[in-house]
C-alpha positions as a LaTeX table, in Angstrom:
\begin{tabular}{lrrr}
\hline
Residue & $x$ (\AA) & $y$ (\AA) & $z$ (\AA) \\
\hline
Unk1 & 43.58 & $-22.38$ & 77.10 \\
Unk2 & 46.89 & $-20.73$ & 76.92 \\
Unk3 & 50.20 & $-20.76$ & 79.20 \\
Unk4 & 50.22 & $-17.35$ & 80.70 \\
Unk5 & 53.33 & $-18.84$ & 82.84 \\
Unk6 & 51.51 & $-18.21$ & 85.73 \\
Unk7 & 52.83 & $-20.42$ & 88.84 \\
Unk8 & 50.77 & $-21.32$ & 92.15 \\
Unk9 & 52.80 & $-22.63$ & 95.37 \\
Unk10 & 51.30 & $-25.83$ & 97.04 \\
Unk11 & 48.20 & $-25.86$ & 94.71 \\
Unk12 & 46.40 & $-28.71$ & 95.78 \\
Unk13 & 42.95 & $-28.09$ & 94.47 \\
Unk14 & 41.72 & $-25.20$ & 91.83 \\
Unk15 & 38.17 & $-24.79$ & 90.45 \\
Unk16 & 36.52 & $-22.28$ & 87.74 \\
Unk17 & 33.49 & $-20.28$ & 89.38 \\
Unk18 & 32.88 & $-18.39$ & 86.29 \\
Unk19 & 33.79 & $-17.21$ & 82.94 \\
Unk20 & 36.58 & $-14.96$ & 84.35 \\
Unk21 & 37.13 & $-16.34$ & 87.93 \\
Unk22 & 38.78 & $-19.38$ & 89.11 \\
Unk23 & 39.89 & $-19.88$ & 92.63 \\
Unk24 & 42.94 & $-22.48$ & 94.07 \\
Unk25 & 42.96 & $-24.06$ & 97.34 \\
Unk26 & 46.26 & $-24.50$ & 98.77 \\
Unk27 & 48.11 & $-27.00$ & 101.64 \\
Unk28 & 48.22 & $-24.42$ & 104.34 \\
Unk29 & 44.48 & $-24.01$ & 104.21 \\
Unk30 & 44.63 & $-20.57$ & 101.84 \\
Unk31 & 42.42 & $-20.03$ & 99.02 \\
Unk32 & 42.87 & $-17.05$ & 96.72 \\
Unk33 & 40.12 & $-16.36$ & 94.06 \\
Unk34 & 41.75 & $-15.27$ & 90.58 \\
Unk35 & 39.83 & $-13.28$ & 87.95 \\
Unk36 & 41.20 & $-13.47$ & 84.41 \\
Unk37 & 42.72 & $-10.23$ & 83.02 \\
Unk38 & 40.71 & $-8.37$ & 80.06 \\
Unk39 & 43.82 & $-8.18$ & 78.33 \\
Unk40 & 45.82 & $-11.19$ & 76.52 \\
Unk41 & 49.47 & $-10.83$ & 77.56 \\
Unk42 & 48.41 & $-10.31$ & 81.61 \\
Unk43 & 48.25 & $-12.76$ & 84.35 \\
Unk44 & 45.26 & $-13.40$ & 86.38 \\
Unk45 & 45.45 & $-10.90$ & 89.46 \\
Unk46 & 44.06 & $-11.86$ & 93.02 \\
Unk47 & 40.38 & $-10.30$ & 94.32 \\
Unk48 & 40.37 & $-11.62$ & 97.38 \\
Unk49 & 42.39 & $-14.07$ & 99.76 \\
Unk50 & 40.65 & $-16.35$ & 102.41 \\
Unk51 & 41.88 & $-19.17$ & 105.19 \\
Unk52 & 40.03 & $-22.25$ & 105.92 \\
Unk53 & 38.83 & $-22.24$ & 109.58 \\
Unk54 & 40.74 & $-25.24$ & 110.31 \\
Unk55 & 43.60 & $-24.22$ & 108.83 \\
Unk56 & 43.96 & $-27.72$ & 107.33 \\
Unk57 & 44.74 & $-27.92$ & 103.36 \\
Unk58 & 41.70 & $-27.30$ & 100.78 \\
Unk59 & 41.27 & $-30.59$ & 98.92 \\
Unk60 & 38.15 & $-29.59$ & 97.25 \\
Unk61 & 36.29 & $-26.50$ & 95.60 \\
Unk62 & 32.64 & $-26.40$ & 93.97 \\
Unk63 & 30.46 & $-24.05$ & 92.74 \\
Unk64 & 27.16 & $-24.19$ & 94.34 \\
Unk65 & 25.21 & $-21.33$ & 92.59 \\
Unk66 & 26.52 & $-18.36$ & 91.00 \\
Unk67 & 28.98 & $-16.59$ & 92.98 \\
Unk68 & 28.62 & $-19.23$ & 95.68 \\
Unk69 & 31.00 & $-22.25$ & 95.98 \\
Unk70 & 31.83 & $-24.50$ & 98.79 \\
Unk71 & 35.67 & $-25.63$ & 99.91 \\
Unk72 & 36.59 & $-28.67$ & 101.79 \\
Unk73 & 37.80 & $-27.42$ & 105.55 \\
Unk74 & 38.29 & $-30.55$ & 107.57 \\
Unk75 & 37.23 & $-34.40$ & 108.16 \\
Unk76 & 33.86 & $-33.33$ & 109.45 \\
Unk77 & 33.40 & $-29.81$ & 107.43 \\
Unk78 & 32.64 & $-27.76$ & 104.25 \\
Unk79 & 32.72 & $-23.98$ & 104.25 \\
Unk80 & 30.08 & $-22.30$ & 101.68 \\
Unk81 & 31.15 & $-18.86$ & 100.49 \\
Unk82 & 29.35 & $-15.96$ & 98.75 \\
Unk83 & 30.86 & $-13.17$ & 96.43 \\
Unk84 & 29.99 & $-10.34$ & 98.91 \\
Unk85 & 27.78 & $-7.83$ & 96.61 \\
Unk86 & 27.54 & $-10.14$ & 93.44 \\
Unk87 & 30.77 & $-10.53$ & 92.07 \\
Unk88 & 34.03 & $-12.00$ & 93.21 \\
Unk89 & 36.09 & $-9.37$ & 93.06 \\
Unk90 & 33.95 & $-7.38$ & 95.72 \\
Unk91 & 34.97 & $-9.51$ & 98.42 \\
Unk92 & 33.97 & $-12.91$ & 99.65 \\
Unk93 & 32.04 & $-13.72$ & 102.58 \\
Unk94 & 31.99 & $-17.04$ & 105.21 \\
Unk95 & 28.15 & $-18.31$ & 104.12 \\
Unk96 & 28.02 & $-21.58$ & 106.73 \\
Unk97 & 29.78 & $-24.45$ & 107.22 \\
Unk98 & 28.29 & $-27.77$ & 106.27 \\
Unk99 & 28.82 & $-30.39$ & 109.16 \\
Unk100 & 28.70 & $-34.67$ & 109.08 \\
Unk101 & 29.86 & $-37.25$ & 110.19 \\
Unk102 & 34.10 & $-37.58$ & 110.78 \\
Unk103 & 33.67 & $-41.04$ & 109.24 \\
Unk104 & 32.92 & $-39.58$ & 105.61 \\
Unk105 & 36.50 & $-38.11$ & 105.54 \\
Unk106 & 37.72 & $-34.98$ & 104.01 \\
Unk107 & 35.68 & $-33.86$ & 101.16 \\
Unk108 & 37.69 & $-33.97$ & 98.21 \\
Unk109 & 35.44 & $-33.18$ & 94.87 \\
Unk110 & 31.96 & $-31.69$ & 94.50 \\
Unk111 & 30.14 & $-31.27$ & 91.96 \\
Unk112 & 26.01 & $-29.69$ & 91.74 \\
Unk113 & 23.33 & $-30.82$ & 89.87 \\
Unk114 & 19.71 & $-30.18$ & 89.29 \\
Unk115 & 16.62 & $-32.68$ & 89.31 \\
Unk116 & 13.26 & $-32.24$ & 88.66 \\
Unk117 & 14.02 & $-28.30$ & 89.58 \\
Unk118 & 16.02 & $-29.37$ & 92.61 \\
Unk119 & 19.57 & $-28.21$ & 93.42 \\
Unk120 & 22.18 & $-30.64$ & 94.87 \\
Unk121 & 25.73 & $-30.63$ & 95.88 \\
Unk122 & 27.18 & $-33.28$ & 95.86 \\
Unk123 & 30.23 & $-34.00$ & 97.65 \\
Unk124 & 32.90 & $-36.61$ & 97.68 \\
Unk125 & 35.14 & $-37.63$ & 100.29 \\
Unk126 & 38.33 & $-39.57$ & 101.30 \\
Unk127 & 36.80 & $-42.58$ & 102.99 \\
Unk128 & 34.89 & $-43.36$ & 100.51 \\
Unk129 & 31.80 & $-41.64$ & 100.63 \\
Unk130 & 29.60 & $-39.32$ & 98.42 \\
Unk131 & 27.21 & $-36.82$ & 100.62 \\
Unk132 & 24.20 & $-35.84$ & 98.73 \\
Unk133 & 23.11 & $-32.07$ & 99.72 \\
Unk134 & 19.43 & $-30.06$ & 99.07 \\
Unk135 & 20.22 & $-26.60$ & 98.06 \\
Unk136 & 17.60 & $-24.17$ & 98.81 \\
Unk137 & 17.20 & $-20.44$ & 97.88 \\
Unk138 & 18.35 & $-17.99$ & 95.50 \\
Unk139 & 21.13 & $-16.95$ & 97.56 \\
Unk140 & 21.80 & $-21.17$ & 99.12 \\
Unk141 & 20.16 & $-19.60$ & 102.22 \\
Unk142 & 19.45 & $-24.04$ & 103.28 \\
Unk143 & 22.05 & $-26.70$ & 102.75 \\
Unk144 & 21.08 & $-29.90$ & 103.86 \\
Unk145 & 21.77 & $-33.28$ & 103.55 \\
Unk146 & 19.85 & $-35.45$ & 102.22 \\
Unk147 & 22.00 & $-38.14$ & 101.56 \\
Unk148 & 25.06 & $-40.58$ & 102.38 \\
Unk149 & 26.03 & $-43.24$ & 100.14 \\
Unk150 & 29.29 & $-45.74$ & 100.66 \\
Unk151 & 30.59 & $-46.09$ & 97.31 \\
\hline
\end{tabular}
């Protein structure tokens, strides 16, 4: 990693989505996806620019699949998004939104993994819980969960 001296107001939450894009979730409920210049010497430029639904700050991104990843919305939500035609900087698009119960609390960290050729995101939130998720499809076309645990 090097300083570029790049500076992001009210970051609150920023995850890599690939080799070249990264995106940061902000206070006010923005989240801008960043891809990585081809040059050394330039900063990372914006593709595209979204708002949480809610408008409430994004505590958590996580890629799901390539060129899907899911942000945090509000105390009973996750939005899923999808690089509209394949690659970030062609646009993203609203996927779903993940519902559960308010008691869970804000998601803030995810993380996927696969078992036994399963996908699963797995969520964590402010109350203390950690939301298990079946990912289905290619494209994530079924999210559901599968799982709540109180850590």
């Amino acid at each position: 990693l090097k300083d570029r001296g790049s500076i992001f107001s009210m970051a609150q939450a920023v995850r890599w989505l690939d080799a070249k894009s990264f995106a940061v979730g902000r206070w006010d409920g923005s989240l801008s996806v960043f891809r990585c210049a081809e040059q050394a010497g330039f900063p990372p430029s914006i593709v595209a620019a979204m708002v949480a639904p809610s408008f409430a700050g994004v505590e958590m991104i996580a890629r799901i699949k390539p060129h899907i990843f899911a942000s945090s919305n509000d105390a009973q939500s996750i939005i899923v998004w999808r690089a509209d035609g394949g690659e970030f900087d062609e646009g993203m698009k609203l996927l779903g939104k993940l519902t559960y119960d308010e008691a869970y609390g804000t998601a803030n960290d995810g993380t996927t993994t696969e078992i036994d050729g399963a996908t699963y995101f797995v969520s964590g939130h402010a109350n203390g819980f950690l939301l298990v998720w079946q990912v289905s499809g290619e494209g994530a076309e079924s999210i559901e969960l599968v799982h709540a645990l109180d850590m």
